[in-house]
DRENDO-1510 file (C-alpha; in Angstrom, 1 decimal, always signed):
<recs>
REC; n; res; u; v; w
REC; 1; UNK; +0.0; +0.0; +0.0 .
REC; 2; UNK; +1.6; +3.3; -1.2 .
REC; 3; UNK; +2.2; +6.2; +2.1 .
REC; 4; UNK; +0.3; +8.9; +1.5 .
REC; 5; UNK; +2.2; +12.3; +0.6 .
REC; 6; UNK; +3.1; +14.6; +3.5 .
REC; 7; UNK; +5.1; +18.1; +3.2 .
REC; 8; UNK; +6.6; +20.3; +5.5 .
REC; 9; UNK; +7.8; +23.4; +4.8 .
REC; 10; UNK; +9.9; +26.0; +6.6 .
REC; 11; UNK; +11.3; +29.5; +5.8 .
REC; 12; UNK; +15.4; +28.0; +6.7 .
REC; 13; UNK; +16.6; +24.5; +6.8 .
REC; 14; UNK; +18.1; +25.6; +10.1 .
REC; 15; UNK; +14.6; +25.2; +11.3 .
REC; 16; UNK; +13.8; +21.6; +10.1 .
REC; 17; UNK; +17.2; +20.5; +11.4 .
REC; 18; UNK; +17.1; +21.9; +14.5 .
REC; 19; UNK; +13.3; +23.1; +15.5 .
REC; 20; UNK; +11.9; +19.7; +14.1 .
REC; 21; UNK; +14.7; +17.3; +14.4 .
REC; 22; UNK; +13.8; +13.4; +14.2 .
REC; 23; UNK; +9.9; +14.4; +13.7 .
REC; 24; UNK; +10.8; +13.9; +9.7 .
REC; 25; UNK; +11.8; +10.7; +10.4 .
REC; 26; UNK; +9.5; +9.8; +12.2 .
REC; 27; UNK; +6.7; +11.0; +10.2 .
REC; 28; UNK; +8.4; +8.9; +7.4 .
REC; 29; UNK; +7.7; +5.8; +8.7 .
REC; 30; UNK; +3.8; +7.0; +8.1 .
REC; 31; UNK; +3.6; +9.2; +5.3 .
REC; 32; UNK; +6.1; +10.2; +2.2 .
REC; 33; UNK; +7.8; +13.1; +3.5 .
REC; 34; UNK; +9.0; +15.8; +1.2 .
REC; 35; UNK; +10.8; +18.7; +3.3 .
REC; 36; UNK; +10.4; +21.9; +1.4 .
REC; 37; UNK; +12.8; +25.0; +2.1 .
REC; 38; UNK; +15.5; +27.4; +1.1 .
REC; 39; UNK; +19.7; +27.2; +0.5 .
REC; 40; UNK; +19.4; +24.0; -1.4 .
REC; 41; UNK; +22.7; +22.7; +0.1 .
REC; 42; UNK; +21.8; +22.8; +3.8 .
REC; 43; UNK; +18.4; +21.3; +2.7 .
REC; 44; UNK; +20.0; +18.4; +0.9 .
REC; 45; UNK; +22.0; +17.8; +4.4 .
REC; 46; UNK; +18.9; +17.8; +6.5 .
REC; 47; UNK; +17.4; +15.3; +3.4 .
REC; 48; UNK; +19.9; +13.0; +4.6 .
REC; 49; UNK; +20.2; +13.4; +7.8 .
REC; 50; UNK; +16.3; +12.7; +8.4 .
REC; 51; UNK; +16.2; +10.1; +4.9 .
REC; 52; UNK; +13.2; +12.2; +3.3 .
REC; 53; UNK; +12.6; +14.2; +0.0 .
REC; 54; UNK; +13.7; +17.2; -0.5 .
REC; 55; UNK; +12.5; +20.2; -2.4 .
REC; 56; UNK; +14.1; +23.9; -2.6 .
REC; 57; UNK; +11.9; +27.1; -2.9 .
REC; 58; UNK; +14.0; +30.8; -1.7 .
REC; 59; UNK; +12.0; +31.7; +0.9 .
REC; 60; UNK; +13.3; +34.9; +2.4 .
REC; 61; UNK; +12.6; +36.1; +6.5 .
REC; 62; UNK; +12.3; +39.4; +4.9 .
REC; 63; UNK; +9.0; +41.1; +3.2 .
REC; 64; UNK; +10.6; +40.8; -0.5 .
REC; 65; UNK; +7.5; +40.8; -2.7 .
REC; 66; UNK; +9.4; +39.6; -5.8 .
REC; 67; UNK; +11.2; +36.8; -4.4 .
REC; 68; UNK; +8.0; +36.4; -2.6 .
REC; 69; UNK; +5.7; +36.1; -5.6 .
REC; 70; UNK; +8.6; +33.7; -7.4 .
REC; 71; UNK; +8.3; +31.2; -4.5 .
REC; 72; UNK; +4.5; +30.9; -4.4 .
REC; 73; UNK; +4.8; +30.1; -8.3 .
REC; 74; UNK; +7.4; +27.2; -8.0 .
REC; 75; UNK; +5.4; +26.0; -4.6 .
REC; 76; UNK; +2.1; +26.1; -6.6 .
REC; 77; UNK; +3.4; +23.8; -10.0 .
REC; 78; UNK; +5.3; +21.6; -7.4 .
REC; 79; UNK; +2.0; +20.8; -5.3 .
REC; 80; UNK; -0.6; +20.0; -8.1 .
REC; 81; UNK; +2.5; +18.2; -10.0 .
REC; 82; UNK; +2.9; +15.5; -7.0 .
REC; 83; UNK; -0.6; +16.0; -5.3 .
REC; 84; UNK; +0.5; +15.6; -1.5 .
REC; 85; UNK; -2.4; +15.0; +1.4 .
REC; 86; UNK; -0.9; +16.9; +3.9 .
REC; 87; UNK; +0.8; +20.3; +3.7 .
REC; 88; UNK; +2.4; +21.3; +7.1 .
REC; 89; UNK; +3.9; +24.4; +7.5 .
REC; 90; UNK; +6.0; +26.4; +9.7 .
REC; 91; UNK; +7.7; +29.8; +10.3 .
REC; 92; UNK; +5.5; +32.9; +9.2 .
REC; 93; UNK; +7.1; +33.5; +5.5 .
REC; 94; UNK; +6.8; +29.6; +4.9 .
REC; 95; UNK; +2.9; +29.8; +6.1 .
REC; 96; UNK; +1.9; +32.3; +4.2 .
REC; 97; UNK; +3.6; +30.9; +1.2 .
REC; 98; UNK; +3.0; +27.4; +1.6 .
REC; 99; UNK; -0.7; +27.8; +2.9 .
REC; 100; UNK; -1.3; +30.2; +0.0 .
REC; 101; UNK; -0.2; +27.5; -2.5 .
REC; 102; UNK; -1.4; +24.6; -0.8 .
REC; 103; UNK; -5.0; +26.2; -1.1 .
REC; 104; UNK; -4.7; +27.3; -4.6 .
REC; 105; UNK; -3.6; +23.8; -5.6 .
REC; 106; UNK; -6.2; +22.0; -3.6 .
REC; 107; UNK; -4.0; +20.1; -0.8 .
REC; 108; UNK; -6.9; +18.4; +1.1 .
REC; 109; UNK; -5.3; +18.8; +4.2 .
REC; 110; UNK; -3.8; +22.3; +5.4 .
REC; 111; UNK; -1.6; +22.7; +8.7 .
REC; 112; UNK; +0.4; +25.6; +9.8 .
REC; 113; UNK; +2.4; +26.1; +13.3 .
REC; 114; UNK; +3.0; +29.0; +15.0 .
REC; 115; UNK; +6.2; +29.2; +17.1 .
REC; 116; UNK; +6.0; +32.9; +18.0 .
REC; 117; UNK; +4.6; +36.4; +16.8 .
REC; 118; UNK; +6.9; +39.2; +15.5 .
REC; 119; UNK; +3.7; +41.1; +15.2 .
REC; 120; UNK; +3.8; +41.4; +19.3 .
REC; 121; UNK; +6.8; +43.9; +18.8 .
REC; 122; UNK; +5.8; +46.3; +16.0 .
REC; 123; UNK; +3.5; +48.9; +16.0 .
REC; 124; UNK; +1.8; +51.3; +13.2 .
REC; 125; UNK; +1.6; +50.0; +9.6 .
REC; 126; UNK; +3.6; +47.1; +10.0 .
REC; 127; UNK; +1.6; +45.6; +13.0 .
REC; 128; UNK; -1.6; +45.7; +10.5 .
REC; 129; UNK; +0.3; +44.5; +8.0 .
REC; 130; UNK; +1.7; +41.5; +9.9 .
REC; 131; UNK; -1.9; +41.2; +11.5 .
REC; 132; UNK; -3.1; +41.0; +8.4 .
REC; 133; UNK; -0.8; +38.0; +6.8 .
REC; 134; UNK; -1.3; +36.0; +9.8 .
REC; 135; UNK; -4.9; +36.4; +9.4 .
REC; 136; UNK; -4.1; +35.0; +5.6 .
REC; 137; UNK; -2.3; +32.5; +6.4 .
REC; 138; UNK; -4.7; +31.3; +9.1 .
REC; 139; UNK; -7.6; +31.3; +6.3 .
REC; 140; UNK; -5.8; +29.1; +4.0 .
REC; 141; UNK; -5.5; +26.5; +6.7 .
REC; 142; UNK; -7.7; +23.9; +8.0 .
REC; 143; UNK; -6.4; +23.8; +11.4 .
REC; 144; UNK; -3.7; +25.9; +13.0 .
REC; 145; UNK; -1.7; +24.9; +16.1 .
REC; 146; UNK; -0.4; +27.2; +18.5 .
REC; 147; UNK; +3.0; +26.1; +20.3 .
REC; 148; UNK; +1.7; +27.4; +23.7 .
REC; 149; UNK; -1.4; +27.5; +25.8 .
REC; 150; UNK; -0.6; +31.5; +26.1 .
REC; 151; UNK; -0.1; +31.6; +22.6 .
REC; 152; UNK; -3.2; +30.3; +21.7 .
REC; 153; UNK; -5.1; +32.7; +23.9 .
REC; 154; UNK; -3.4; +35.7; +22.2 .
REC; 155; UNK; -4.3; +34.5; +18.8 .
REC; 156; UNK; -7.7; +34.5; +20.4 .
REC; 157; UNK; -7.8; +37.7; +21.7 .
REC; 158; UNK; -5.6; +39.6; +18.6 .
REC; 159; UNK; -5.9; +38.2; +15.0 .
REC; 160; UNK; -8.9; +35.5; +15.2 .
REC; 161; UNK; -12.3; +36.3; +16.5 .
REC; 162; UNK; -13.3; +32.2; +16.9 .
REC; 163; UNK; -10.6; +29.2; +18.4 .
REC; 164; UNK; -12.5; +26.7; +16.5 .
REC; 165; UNK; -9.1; +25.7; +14.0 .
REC; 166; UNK; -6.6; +26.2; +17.0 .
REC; 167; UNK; -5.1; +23.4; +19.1 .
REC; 168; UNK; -1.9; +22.7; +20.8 .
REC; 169; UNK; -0.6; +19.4; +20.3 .
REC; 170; UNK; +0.1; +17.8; +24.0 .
REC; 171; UNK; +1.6; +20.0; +26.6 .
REC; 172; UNK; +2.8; +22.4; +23.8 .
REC; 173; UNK; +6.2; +22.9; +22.2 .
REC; 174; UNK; +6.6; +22.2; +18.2 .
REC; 175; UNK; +8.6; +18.7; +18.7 .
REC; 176; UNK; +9.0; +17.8; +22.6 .
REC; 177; UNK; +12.8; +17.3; +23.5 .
REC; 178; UNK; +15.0; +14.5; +23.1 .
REC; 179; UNK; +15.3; +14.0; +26.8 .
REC; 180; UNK; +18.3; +11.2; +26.7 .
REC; 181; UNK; +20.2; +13.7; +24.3 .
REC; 182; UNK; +19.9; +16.7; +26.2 .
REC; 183; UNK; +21.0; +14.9; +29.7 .
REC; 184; UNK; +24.2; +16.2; +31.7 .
REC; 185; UNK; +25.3; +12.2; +31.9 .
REC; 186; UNK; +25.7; +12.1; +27.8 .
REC; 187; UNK; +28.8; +14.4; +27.7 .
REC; 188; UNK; +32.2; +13.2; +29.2 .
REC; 189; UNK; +34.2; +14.8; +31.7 .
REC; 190; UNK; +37.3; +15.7; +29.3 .
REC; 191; UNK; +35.1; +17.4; +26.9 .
REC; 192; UNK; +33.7; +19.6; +30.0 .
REC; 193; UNK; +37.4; +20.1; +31.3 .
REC; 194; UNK; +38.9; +21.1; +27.4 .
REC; 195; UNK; +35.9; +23.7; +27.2 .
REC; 196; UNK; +36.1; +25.4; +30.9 .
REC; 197; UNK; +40.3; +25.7; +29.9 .
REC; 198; UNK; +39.4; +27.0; +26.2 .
REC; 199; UNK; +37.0; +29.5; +27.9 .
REC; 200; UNK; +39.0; +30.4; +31.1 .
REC; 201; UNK; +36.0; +29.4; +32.9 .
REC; 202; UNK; +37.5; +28.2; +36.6 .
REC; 203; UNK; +35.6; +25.4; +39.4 .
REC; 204; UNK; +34.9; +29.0; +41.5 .
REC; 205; UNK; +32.9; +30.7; +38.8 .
REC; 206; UNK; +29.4; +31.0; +38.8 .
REC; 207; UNK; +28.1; +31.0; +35.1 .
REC; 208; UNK; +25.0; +32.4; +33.9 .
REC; 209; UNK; +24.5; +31.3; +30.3 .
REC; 210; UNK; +22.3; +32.9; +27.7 .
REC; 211; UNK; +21.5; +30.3; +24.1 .
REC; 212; UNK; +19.8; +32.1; +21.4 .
REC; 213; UNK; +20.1; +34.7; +18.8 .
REC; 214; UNK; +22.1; +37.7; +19.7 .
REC; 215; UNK; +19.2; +40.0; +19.4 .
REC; 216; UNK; +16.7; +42.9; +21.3 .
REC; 217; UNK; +14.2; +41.0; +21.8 .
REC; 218; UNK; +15.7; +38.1; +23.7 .
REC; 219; UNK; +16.5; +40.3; +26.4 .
REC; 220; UNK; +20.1; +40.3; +25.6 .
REC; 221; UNK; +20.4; +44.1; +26.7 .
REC; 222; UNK; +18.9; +43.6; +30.2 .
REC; 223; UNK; +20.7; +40.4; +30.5 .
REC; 224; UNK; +24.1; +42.6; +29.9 .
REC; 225; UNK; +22.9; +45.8; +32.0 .
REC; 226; UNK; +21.9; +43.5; +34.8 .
REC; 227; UNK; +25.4; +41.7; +34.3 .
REC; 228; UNK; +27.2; +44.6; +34.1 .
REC; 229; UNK; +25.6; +45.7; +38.0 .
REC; 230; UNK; +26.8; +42.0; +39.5 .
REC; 231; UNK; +30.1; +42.5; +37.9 .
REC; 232; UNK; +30.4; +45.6; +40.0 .
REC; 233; UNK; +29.8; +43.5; +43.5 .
REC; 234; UNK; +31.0; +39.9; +42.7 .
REC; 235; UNK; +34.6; +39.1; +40.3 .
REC; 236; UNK; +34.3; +35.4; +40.2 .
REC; 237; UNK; +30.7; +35.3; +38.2 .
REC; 238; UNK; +31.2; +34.9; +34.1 .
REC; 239; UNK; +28.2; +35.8; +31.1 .
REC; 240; UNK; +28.2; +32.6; +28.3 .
REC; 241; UNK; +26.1; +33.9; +25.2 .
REC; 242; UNK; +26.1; +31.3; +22.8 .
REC; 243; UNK; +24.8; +32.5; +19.6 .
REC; 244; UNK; +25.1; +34.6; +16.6 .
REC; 245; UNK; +24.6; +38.1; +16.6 .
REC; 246; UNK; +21.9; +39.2; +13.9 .
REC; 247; UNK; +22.4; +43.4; +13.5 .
REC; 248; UNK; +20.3; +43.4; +10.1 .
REC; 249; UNK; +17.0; +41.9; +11.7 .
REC; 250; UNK; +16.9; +43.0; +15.5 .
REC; 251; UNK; +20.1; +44.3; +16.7 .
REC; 252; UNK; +21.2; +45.1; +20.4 .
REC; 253; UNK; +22.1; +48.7; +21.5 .
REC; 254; UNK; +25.4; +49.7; +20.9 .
REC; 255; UNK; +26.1; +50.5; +24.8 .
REC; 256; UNK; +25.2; +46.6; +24.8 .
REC; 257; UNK; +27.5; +45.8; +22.6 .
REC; 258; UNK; +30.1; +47.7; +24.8 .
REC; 259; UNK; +29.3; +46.3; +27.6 .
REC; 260; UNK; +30.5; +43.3; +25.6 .
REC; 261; UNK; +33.6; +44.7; +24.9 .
REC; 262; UNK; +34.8; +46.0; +28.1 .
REC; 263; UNK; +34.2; +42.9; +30.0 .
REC; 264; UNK; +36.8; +40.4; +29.7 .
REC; 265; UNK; +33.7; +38.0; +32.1 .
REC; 266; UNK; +31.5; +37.6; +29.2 .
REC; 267; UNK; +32.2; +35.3; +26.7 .
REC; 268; UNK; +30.7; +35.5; +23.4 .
REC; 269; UNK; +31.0; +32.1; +21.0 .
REC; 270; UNK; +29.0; +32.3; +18.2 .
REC; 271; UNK; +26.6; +29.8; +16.9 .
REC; 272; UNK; +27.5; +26.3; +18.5 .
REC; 273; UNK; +25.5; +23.0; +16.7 .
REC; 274; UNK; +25.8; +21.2; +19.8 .
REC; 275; UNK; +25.2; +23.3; +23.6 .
REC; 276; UNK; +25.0; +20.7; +25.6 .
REC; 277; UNK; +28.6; +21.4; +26.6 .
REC; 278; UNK; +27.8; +25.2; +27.2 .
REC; 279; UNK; +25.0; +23.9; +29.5 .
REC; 280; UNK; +26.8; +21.5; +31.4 .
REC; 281; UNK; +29.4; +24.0; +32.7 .
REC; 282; UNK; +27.4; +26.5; +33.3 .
REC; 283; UNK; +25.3; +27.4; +36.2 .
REC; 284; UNK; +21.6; +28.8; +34.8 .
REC; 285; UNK; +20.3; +29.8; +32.1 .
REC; 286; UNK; +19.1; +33.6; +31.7 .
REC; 287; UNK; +15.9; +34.2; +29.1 .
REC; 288; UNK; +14.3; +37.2; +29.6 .
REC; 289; UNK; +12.6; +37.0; +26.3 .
REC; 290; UNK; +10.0; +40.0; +25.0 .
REC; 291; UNK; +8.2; +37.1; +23.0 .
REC; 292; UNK; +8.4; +33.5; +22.5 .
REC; 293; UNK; +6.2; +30.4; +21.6 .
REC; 294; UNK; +7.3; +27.8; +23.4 .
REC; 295; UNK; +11.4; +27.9; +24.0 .
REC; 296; UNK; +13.3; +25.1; +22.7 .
REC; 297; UNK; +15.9; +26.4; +24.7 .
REC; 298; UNK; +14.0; +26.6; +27.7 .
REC; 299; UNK; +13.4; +23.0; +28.0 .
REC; 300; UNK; +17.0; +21.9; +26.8 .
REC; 301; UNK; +18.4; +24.0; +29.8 .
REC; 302; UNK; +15.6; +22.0; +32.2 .
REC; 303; UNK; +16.4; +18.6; +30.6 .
REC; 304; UNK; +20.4; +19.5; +31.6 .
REC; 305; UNK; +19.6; +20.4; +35.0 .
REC; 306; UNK; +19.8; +23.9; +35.1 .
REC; 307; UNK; +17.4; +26.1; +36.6 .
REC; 308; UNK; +15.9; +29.0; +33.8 .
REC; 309; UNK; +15.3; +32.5; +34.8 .
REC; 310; UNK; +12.6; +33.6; +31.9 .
REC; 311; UNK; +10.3; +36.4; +31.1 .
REC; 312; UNK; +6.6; +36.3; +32.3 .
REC; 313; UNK; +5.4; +35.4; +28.3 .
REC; 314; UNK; +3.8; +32.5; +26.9 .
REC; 315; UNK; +5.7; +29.3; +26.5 .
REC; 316; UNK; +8.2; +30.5; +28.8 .
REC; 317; UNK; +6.0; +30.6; +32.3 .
REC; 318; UNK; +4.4; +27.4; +31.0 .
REC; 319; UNK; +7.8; +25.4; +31.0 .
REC; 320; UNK; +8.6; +27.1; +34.3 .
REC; 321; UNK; +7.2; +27.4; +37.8 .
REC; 322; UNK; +8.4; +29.9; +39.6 .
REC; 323; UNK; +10.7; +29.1; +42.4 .
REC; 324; UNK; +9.7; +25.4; +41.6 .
REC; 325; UNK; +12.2; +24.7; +38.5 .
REC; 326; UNK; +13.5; +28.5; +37.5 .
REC; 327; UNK; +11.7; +31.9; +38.0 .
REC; 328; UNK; +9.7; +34.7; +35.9 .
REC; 329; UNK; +10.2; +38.0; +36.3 .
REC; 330; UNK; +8.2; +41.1; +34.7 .
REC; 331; UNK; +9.7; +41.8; +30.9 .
REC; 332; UNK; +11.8; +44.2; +30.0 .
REC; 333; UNK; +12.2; +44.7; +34.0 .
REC; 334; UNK; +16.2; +44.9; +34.9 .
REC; 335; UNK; +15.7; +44.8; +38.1 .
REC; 336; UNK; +13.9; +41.7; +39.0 .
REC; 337; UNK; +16.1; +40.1; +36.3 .
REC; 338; UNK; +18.6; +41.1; +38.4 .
REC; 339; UNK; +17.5; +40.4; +41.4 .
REC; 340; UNK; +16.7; +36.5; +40.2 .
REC; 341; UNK; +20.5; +36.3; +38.9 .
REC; 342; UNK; +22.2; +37.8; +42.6 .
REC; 343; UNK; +19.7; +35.3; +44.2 .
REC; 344; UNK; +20.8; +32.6; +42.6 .
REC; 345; UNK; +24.6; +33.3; +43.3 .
REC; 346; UNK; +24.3; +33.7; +46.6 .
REC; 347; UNK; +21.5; +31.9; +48.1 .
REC; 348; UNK; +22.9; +28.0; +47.2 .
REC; 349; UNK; +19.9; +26.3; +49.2 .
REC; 350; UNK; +17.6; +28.3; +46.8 .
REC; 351; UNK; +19.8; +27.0; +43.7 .
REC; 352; UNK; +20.1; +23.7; +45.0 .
REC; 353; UNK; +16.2; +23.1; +45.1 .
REC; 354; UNK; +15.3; +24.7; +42.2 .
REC; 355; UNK; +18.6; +22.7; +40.7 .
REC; 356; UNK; +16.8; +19.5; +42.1 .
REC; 357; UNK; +13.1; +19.9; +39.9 .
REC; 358; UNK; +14.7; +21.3; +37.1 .
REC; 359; UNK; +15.2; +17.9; +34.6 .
REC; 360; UNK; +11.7; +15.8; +36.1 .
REC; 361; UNK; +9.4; +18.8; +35.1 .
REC; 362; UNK; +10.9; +18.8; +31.6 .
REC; 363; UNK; +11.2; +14.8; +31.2 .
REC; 364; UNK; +7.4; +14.7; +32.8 .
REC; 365; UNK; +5.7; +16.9; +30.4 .
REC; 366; UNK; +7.4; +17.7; +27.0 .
REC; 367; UNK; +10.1; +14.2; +26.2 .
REC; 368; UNK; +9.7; +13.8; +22.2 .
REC; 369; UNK; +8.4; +10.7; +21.9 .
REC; 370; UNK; +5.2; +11.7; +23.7 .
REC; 371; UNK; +4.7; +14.8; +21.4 .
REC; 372; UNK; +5.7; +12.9; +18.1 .
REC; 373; UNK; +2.7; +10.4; +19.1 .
REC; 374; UNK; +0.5; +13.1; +19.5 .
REC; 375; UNK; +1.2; +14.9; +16.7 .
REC; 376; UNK; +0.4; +11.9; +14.2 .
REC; 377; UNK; -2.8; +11.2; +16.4 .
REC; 378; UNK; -3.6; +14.3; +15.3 .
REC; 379; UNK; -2.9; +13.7; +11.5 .
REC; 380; UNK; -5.1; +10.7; +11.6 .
REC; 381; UNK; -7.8; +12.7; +13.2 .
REC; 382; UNK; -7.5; +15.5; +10.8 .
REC; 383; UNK; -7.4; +13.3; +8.4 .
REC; 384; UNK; -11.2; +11.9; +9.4 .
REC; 385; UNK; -13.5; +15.2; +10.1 .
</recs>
């Protein structure tokens, strides 16, 4: 019997090799999976990697109507050429564009995630007009799914008047967490050693460690201001930011970036394919995010042990319970981000509890296998109304 044709489509391949790693697979075993992206030579990597098809379309992050009007073309011949059943999409230039082109060539079944909306942080024209593709995007679909409960809501409340095509899949997240990977016992003790040395990271520090992109609105300048202030009061405390800096998209102040400069305490690495490392010899993890939908991050941090200090947003005060397995503090508020990080410096019986809860509440709620299960319950239920 011949697998019906699924597609999944995402603005980067960085995203389907990193935000939905193993679901391919996985989804393979059920369906013909086709991954559909841009940079044709990362895609042909994560083809391998995950043993599906592969099909390349330049998608763009940007609003580039040209590029944008090419990709919706090539989508559209490629989806009434090889018919697929399900088109899933994810990312907000690859739901528009794949939704839009799904609908126009009759793909039965429609899906879009959303992981997050820019749209929280604009205002003006560009906060309609964001408004108003989401609202496009969710009209081409037969059922959209929200990463986060709080996500949801806000959906609700901002862009769609009825819930009736939202659902989150489990306890939220777009793909769970591979709970054995992400565990402190998987890396060995000379790797740990070689990185403190190649970092001049000693036993006495105290490491706060921040995993993202090197933007605004991941908190990255309260994270450094806040730094900056514990600096002042306590020498043997370092700043890890593992990540890449993006100044075309969403850059950091410059006084940020000289706070970075000046401080010979915070170490800055770049993009790193595997954190667990950076995690294990660090301390906890700082994530005062201004928007989210549900942290990836987050829950790797949890499933290595380490206690998260986030922002009071969706997806991030779902993962965490303050004072249970991290805290949540007010956004865009530097002083309770900075009271969290002293506490956790010098109040050890605090750390050590939090420390404690912090891997059983992520293995509990979000491990992958549970949320790859739900997700294709949820294809065959789809698949029947």
């Amino acid at each position: 019997m011949n697998k019906r044709k699924l597609v999944r489509i995402t603005t980067v391949p960085l995203s389907l090799d990193k935000l939905l790693e193993d679901q391919l697979r996985f989804m393979n075993n059920h369906y013909e999976v086709t991954a559909i992206s841009s940079d044709i030579d990362y895609l042909k990597k994560v083809g391998e990697k995950e043993g599906v098809n592969v099909f390349n379309v330049e998608l763009t992050r940007k609003i580039t109507p040209i590029k944008d009007l090419r990709a919706l073309f090539k989508l559209i011949r490629y989806l009434i050429k090889t018919k697929p059943f399900i088109v899933h999409t994810h990312t907000p230039k690859a739901g528009l564009i794949g939704m839009l082109a799904a609908r126009i060539a009759n793909v039965p079944i429609r899906l879009h995630t959303v992981a997050g909306l820019p749209l929280l942080e604009t205002m003006g024209f560009k906060r309609r007009l964001l408004v108003y593709i989401e609202k496009l995007t969710y009209s081409c679909a037969k059922r959209v799914y929200p990463n986060s409960f709080g996500l949801k809501k806000i959906i609700e409340d901002q862009i769609l008047s009825s819930g009736l095509k939202l659902k989150v899949i489990g306890n939220g997240s777009s793909n769970g967490i591979n709970t054995d990977y992400f565990n402190i016992d998987s890396i060995q003790n000379r790797v740990l050693d070689d990185l403190r040395k190649r970092l001049n990271i000693t036993p006495k520090d105290f490491v706060y460690i921040f995993v993202g992109r090197i933007v605004r609105d991941k908190g990255i300048n309260e994270i450094l201001e806040s730094f900056k202030v514990l600096y002042e009061k306590y020498s043997n405390i370092k700043l890890l930011l593992v990540g890449p800096f993006e100044d075309e998209l969403d850059p950091i102040e410059i006084e940020s970036r000289q706070i970075i400069k000046d401080n010979k305490n915070i170490i800055t690495t770049g993009y790193k394919r595997d954190v667990r490392p950076y995690f294990a010899i660090s301390n906890v993890l700082v994530f005062p995010s201004y928007r989210e939908g549900f942290p990836n991050v987050v829950m790797q941090a949890g499933a290595m042990s380490l206690p998260s200090i986030v922002s009071d947003i969706n997806g991030c005060n779902e993962i965490i319970t303050h004072n249970v397995n991290g805290s949540v503090v007010k956004v865009k508020n530097i002083e309770e981000l900075l009271a969290e990080m002293e506490s956790y410096f010098l109040d050890k019986q605090k750390y050590d509890r939090i420390k404690a809860n912090s891997r059983q509440a992520i293995v509990d709620k979000y491990n992958r296998p549970y949320y790859l299960n739900s997700l294709l319950k949820e294809y065959k239920e789809v698949q029947s109304v």
